[in-house]
N, C-alpha and C positions, 0 to 999 in steps of 0.2 A: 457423484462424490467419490473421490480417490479414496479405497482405502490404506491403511494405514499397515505402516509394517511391522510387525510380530518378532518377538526374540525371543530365543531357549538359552536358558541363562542353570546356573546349577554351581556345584561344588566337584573338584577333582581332588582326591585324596587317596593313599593307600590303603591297603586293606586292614590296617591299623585305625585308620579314624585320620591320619596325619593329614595336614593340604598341604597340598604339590605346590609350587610356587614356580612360576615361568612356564609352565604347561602349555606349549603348545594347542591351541584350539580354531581350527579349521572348519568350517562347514561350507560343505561341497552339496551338489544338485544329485538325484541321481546318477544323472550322466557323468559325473565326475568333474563340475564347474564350481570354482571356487565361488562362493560368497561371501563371504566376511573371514575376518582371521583377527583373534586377539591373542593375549599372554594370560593364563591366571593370574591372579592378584598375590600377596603372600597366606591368605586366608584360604585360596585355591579355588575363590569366586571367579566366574570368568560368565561375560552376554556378548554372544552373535545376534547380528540381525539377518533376521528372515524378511524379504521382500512380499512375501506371499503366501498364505494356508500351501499343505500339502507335504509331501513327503521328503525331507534332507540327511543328510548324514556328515554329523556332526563326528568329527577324527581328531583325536585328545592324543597327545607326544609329547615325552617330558626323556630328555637322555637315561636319565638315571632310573626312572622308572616305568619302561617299556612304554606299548601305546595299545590304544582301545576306539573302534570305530561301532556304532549300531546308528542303523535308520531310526528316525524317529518322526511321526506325521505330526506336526503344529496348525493346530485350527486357527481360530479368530484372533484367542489370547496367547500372551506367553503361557511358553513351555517351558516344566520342570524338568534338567535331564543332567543327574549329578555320576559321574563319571569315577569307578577305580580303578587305579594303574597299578599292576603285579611289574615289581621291577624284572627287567628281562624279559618281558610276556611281550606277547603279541595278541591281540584278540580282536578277529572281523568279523561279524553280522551282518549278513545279508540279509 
């Protein structure tokens, strides 16, 4: 039985509570391989699909309000991974 593909899905917003609207969101493999890419919504809702349990790194960029990159491992189910952008910041987790 093929299993079935997994998304981390979440909320991008300021550090005010605001959602970000057009936020870039990216999720990359370790090695730095693209897998999905969407827009936040205006609510700052935004779901990637993951192909497969294990470790991705989900890269959130919005012009106006800097960008924010962490690893995060998704098991079986979706994963919860809601995202704040410091306008002008930069922040990578490794």
């Amino acid at each position: 039985m093929d299993q079935a593909a997994s998304v981390v899905h979440g909320f991008v917003r300021t550090p005010e509570g605001e959602p970000v609207r057009g936020a870039a969101v990216t999720l990359l493999t370790p090695g730095g391989r693209q897998l999905d890419r969407v827009v936040s919504l205006a609510d700052g809702a935004y779901v990637v699909a993951v192909p497969s349990p294990g470790t991705c790194l989900p890269a959130v960029s919005a012009s106006s309000h800097g960008a924010r990159a962490a690893h995060v491992t998704v098991g079986e189910g979706p994963h919860v991974h809601d995202v704040e952008l410091t306008p002008g910041g930069v922040d990578v987790v490794h």
